[in-house]
C-alpha positions in Angstrom: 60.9 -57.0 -33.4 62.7 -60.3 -33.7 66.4 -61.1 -35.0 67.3 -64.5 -36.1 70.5 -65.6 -37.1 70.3 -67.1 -40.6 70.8 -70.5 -39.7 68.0 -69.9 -37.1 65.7 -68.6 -40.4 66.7 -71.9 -42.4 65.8 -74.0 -39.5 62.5 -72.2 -39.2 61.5 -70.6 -42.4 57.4 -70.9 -42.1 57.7 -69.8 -38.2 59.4 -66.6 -39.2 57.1 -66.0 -42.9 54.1 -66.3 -40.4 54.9 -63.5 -38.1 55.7 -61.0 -40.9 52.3 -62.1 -42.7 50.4 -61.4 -39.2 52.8 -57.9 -39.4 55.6 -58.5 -37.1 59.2 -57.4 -37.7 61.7 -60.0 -38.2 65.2 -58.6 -39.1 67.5 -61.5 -40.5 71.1 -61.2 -39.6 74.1 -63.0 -41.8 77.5 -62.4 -42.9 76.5 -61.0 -45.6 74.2 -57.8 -43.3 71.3 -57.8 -41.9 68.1 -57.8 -44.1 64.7 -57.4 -43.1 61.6 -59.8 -44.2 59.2 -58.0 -45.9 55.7 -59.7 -47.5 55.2 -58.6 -51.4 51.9 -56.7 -51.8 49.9 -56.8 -54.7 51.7 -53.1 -55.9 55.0 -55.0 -56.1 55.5 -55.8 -60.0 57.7 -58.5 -59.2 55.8 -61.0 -60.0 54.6 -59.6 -63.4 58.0 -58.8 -64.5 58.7 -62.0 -63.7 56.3 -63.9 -65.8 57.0 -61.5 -68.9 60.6 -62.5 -68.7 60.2 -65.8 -68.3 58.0 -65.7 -71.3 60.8 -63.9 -72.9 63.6 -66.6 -72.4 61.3 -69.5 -73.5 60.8 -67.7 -76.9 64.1 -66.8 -77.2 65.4 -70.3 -76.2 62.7 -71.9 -78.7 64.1 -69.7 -81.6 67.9 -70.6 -80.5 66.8 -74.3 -80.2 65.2 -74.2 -83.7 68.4 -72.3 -85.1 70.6 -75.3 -84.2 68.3 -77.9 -85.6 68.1 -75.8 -89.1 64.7 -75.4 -89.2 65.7 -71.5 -88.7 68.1 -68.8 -90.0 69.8 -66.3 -88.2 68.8 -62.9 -89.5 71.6 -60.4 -90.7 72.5 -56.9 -88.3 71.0 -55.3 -92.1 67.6 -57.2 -91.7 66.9 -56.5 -88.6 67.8 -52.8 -88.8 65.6 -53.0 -91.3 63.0 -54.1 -89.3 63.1 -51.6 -87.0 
């Protein structure tokens, strides 16, 4: 197991990413506690959640976008009850 100080870990990211890739422990200690690196493995959703939200946001910023240029109308809380 190694510890490394975080200003250590931002001196040295890809050192430290490669020894938890090749399955070493590396524990990372700050003010804020000590945290320890783990890889993501493919049954982490992170990455998928990610992507969906992201999609999400674009949408929703397109729709706001073409609201202020009024090309669109902001449905009513009645409308969209009724949509439901």
């Amino acid at each position: 197991m190694t510890i490394v100080s975080a200003r250590d870990f931002r001196a040295n990211q890809g050192k430290y990413f490669s020894m938890v890739n090749s399955g070493e422990h590396v524990i990372l200690k700050s003010r804020e506690g000590s945290f320890r690196l783990v890889p993501v493995t493919p049954s982490d959703s992170v990455s998928e959640n990610t992507q969906s939200i992201a999609e999400d946001l674009r949408g929703a910023l397109r729709e706001l976008k073409e609201v202020i240029a009024g090309k669109k109308q902001l449905n009513t809380l009645d409308k969209l009850i009724n949509e439901l």
